[in-house]
Each structure stands twice: as structure tokens, then as C-alpha cells.
N, C-alpha and C positions, 0 to 999 in steps of 0.2 A: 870090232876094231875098224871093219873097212867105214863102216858107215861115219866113224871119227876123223877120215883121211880128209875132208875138204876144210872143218874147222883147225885142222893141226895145219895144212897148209897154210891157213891164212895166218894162224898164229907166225909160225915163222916168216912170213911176209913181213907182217907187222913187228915182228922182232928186228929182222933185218934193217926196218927203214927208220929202228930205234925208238917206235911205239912200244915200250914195253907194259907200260900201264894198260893198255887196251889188248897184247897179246894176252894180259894175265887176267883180266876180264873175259876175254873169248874163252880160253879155257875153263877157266872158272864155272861161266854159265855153263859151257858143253859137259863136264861132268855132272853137274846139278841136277843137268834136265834129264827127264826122263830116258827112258831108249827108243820112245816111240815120240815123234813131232807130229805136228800137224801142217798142212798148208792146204792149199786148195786148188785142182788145174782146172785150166779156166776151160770152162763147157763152150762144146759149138752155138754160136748162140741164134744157127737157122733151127736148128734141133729141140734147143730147150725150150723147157717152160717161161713164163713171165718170171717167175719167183727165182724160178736159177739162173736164168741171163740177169736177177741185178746183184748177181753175188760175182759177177765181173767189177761189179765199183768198188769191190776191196784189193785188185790188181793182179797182173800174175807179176808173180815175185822178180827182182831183178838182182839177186845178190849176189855182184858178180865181182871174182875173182882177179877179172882185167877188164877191160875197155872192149868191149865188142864181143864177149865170151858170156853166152846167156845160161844161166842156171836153171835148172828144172823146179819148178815147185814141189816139195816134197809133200807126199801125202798122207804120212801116217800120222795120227791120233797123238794130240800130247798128254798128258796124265795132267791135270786141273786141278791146282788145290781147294778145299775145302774151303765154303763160304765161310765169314768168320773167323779164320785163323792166318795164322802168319805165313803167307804165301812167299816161294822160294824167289827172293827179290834178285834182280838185274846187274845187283851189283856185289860185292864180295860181301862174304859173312860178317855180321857185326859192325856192317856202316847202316846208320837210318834204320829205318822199319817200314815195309811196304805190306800190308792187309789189306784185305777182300773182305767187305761187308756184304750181308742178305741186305735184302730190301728192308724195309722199314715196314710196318702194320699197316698204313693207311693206304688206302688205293691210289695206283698210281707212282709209288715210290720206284727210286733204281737202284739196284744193287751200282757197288762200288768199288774200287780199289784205291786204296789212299800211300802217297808216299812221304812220310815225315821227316825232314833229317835228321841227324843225329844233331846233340843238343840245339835243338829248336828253344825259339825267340820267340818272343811276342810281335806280332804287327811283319808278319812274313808274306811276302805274295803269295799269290794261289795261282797255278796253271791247269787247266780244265783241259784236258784230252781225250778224243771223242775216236775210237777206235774205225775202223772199214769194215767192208762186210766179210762174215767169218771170224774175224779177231775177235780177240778178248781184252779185257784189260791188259791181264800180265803178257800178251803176247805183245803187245802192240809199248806196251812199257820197254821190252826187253828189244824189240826194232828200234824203236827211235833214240834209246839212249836218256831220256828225258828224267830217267832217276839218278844217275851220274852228275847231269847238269844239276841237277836238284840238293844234292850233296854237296858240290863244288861250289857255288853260288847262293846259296840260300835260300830257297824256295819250297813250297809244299805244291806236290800234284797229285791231282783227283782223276779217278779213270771211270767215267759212268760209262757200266756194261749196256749196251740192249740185249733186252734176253730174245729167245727166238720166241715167244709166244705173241712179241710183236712185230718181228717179221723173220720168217723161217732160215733167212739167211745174215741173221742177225745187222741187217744194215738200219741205219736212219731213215725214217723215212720223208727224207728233203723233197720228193716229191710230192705231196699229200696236203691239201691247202689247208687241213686243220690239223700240221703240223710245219704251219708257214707263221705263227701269228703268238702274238703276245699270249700269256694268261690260259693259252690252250696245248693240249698233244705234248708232243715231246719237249718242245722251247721251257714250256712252264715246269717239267717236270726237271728238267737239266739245271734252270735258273734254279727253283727252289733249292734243289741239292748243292744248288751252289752256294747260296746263303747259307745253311745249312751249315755246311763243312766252314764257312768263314765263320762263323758264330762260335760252334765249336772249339774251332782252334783260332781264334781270336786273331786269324789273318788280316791282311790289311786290305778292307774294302775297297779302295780306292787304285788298287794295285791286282786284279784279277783278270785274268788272260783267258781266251778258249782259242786252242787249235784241234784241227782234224787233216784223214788223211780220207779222202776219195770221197765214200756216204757222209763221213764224219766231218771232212771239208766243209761238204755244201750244208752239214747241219750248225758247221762253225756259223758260217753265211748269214743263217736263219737267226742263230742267236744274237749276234754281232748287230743285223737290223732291228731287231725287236727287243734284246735289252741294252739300249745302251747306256745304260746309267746303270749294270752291272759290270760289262767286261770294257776295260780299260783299249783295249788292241784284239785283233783275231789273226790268227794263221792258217794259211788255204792249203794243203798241199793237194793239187792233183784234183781237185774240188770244182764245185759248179755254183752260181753264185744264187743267191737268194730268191725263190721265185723263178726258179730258170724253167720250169716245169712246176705243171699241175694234178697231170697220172703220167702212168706208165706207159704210154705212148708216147705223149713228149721229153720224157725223162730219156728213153733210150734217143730221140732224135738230141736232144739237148746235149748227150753224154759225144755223140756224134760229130755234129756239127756247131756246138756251141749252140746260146739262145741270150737273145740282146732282150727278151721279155725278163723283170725282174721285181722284187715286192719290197718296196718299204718298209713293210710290216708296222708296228705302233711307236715309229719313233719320236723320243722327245726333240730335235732338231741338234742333236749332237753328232759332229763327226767321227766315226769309229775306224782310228788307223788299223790300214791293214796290211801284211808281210803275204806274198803267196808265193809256191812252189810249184812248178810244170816241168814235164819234162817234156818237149818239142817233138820225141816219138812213142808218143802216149797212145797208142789204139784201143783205150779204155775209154777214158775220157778227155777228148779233145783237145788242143792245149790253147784254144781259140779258148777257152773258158776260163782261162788265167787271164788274156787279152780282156775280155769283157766284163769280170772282175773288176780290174785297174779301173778303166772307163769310166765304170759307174760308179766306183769312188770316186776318181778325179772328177765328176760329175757333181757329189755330193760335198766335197771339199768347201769348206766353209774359207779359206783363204786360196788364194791365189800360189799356185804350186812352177817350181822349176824341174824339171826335168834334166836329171843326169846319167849317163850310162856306162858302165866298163865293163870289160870283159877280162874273166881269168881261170886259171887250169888252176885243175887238183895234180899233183905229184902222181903219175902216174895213173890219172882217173880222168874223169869227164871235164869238158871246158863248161863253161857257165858263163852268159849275159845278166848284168841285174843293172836295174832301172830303179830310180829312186828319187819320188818326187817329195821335193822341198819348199820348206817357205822360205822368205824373204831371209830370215835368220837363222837357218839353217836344221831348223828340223824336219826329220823325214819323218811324213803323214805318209807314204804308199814306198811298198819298195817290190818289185816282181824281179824274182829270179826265171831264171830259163836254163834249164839243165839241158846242152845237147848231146841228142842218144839218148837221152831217158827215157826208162817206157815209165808204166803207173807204178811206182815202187816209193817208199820214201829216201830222200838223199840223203847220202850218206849215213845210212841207217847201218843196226849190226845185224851179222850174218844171223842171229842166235834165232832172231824174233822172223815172222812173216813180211811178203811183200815190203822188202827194202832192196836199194841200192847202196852198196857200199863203195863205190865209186864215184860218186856224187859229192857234191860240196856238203858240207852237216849242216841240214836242215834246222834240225834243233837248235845251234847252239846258235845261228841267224837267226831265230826266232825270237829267241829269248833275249839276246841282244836287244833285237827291235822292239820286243815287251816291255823291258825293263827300263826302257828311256820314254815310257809313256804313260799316263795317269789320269785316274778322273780326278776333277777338285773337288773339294768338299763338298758344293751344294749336289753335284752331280753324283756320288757315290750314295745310295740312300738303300743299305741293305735289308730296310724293314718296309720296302714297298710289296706289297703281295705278287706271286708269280711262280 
């Protein structure tokens, strides 16, 4: 019972301030889950190894109760459902259907977790979510919210797992030059999957999104440059941008102090809007790295952009800057948020799931916003190019 006192608090918080859909969510998940969670506390990183200092790029958690009140990362073990079967979904029983696939037979495939909504449609966007190190699909599902928005809106998302036999602390590995590049490493195997899933459930190519959060960020980065005649828009949270690093040596300076080095990877000459999230006291990953992000979009910007910016509070939670550059007519190609007080968490994420902020503006639902008002044309969507 005591271990239920911080989720029954927030319930009544959010009761209070007449969230009742989301108190009945939080409870909802909290009984569901097992009695044991997981999270991760973040290792000294003069002490640790290379392998365990990069399991810092999936955050220490920030899911905090008030504004300046830091939460411990919990460290027990969550109970993991079964590859293949109907994994305990995000949202209440009997909306959608969210499953956990094995890999596929051929080398090189990802396991998965898929979320379909209830009476699904033909010709549905696809959302591609790339977990941090540590996470899992269903954890990183159950932080960000992203199956709710999924329900609400219409949309299908896809959660490719990395298993740890490709890196022990299950992160992307964005720093790795042959897993910076079209056709090779992880890009190819993410793209493929992602055809894959559209083909299947007969999505709509021209409407397919990837975000991540920290490793997952900068493997969004990676995809975002190398296909872009897949993903329509990508979302950065807390991410490092493409090519920011080449090993593990620059990956932790990069994670640091930022890095203005960055890779093009095989692009067709297309510009890939992009949405990112930072929090300004991020001592994971930088937030000069959201900075240098923008740049190098605004850099790549095939029109001519204006620059607008405002600033605004959450209801009891964090203030936020967000920058938004526009064309002539009024579309926003780049938009950076700036969460202040944010460490590496995702905003406004739920308490249920790892490394989130709940204090934070909702990341997610900014995202998909920004997704959902962007497209490839037809010549540009070609889901039977190899990759």
C-alpha cells in the first residue's frame, strides 16, 4: 500500500484540478502493473564503465509531483509481458489493442510493439517511437501517453524494441557511423520495419512520423536524414542531432557540450520538418543540442523561414519557450520547445511509465500536432524503395 501513496496522490491532484479522465488512467495503469517497476539510477559516470555511462542517455527520471520537488528513480524490476501476446496496454481495458511482436526469421529484424485503435480505418498515420536506454517498448508507451493520443485521434504506433544483444543497455546506437547511414545498421532495419507495419496495416505512406527520447532522439535524427522519403516530420526530445558523434568518446563530449559536426546521411534533397524538446537543465544531454538541431534545419530549409517565439506556463508546472519557424504562408517547417527546469525526462509524460516529467507541457500531444499538419507528396512517399 505505501508503495501506491505517490500514484494515489497524484490521482487526487489531478482529480482536484478536474482531470478526471487521466486520474482514472493513473489508477487504472497502477493497478495493472505489476508490484514490482523498473527504472534506472543514474551511475557515477567517473566510476563507470563506457557501456554504463551510456545508459545516462535514457535520463534520470523527473516525474515530479510539483515544480522543483525531484523524484527518485525507482528501481525495481517490472514484470514484461510475453513476446507475441496482448501486452497490458496504457490505456484502460477494451480500448485499441496494443501487442508485442518477436522478431521476424531473417537477420537483422526488431522485435516490436504495435498500437492499433479501436475500429481502425484504412489509410491511418503511423507514429514510430524509438524508446531511451533501458526502456522498453511498453514502458516508454506507458511515459509518453502516445497510445491515448493514438485512440483519440486516429493514429497507429509502432514501438521498435533494441534488444540488449545490441547494446547492453539497450540504447540506439546514434553514435556508430554504420548506424549513421541509409541501407545499413539500425536506420535500415527501423525503415524496413516501418514499411513493413505500413504494408501490413495498409497505413498511409505519405503520413509516417518517427520520434524519440534521448538514444532514441538522436536515432530519430539519423532516420529523419537518411530517409526522407519515409518519415514525413521527426521529434527530438532531449536528442542529439545526426552525426553529432562518431564513438564513444565524442558521444559523451557531444552529450556534454553539444557538437556543431553533423551527417547528411543519403538524402534525396528533401526537407524533413522537425518538432524538438529540451529541457534547459538537462545534465544528461545538453540542451545546446536542441540549439544545434534547429540550426542545422534552419540550415537545410529549402524556403526561406520566420522566426516567432512565446512563452507560457503549465497550470502549476513548468514555464516553457517555443520558437517556431515559418514560411511566408504560414507553415511551421521547425518548432523548439524549451522546457525551464527540465532535466532529461519526457514533458509532460505519465508518472506510470520511466524517465518522464509530469510537469512539463505534453510533449506528445505538441508533436502530433506538428505531425499531423505535415506530409510527403506523392512522388516523395515510395514505400517500396529498399531499406
Amino acid at each position: 500500500m505505501t508503495k501506491m501513496r505517490p500514484a494515489m496522490a497524484e490521482a487526487l491532484r489531478l482529480t482536484r484540478a478536474g482531470k478526471l479522465g487521466a486520474a482514472t488512467r493513473l489508477i487504472q495503469s497502477t493497478l495493472s502493473a505489476s508490484p514490482q517497476r523498473h527504472g534506472m539510477a543514474r551511475s557515477d559516470a567517473s566510476a563507470a564503465s563506457a557501456e554504463t555511462m551510456l545508459r545516462g542517455l535514457s535520463a534520470a527520471p523527473l516525474a515530479l509531483p510539483a515544480p522543483g520537488t525531484k523524484r527518485q528513480p525507482d528501481t525495481r524490476p517490472k514484470a514484461q509481458p510475453k513476446p507475441g501476446k496482448a501486452a497490458r496496454s496504457p490505456v484502460a481495458p477494451g480500448i485499441g489493442s496494443f501487442v508485442e511482436h518477436e522478431p521476424a526469421g531473417q537477420a537483422g529484424a526488431l522485435g516490436y510493439a504495435l498500437y492499433l485503435p479501436a475500429r481502425p480505418s484504412r489509410g491511418l498515420p503511423l507514429v514510430v517511437m524509438l524508446h531511451g536506454c533501458s526502456q522498453t517498448p511498453a514502458d516508454f508507451a506507458r511515459g509518453t501517453g502516445m497510445n491515448l493520443l493514438a485512440e483519440e485521434l486516429g493514429f497507429i504506433v509502432a514501438y521498435p524494441g533494441q534488444p540488449s544483444s545490441a547494446n547492453i543497455a539497450r540504447c540506439w546506437n546514434w553514435f556508430k557511423p554504420g548506424d549513421q547511414q541509409r541501407d545499413t545498421g539500425e536506420p535500415a532495419q527501423i525503415a524496413a520495419l516501418t514499411r513493413q507495419i505500413v504494408a501490413e496495416h495498409d497505413a498511409d505512406a505519405s503520413r509516417v512520423y518517427v520520434a524519440g527520447l534521448s538514444a532514441g532522439g538522436a536515432a530519430a535524427a539519423i532516420l529523419a536524414s537518411a530517409y526522407p522519403d519515409v518519415y514525413a516530420a521527426v521529434g527530438i526530445h532531449s536528442g542529439l542531432a545526426c552525426g553529432a558523434a562518431t564513438d564513444m568518446m565524442s558521444a559523451f563530449s557531444a552529450m556534454r557540450d553539444g557538437s556543431r559536426q553533423t551527417k547528411h546521411g543519403n538524402r534525396t534533397g528533401r526537407f524533413v520538418p522537425v518538432i524538438t524538446f529540451h529541457g534547459d537543465s538537462d545534465s544528461t544531454v545538453h540542451a545546446i543540442n536542441s540549439t544545434h538541431i534547429v540550426a542545422h534545419a534552419a540550415g537545410q530549409a529549402d524556403r526561406p523561414l520566420t522566426i516567432t517565439q512565446d512563452r507560457g506556463d503549465k497550470l502549476a508546472g513548468r514555464t516553457y519557450t517555443r520558437a517556431r519557424h515559418s514560411t511566408a504562408d504560414g507553415d511551421v517547417q521547425i518548432e523548439q520547445w524549451t522546457v525551464h527546469g527540465a532535466g532529461h525526462a519526457w514533458s509532460g509524460g505519465n508518472a506510470a511509465g520511466s524517465y518522464t516529467d509530469a510537469s512539463g507541457p505534453d510533449a506528445s500531444r505538441a508533436m502530433v500536432a506538428f505531425f499531423l499538419s505535415h506530409s510527403l507528396s506523392v512522388s516523395a512517399a515510395e514505400p517500396g524503395v529498399s531499406g
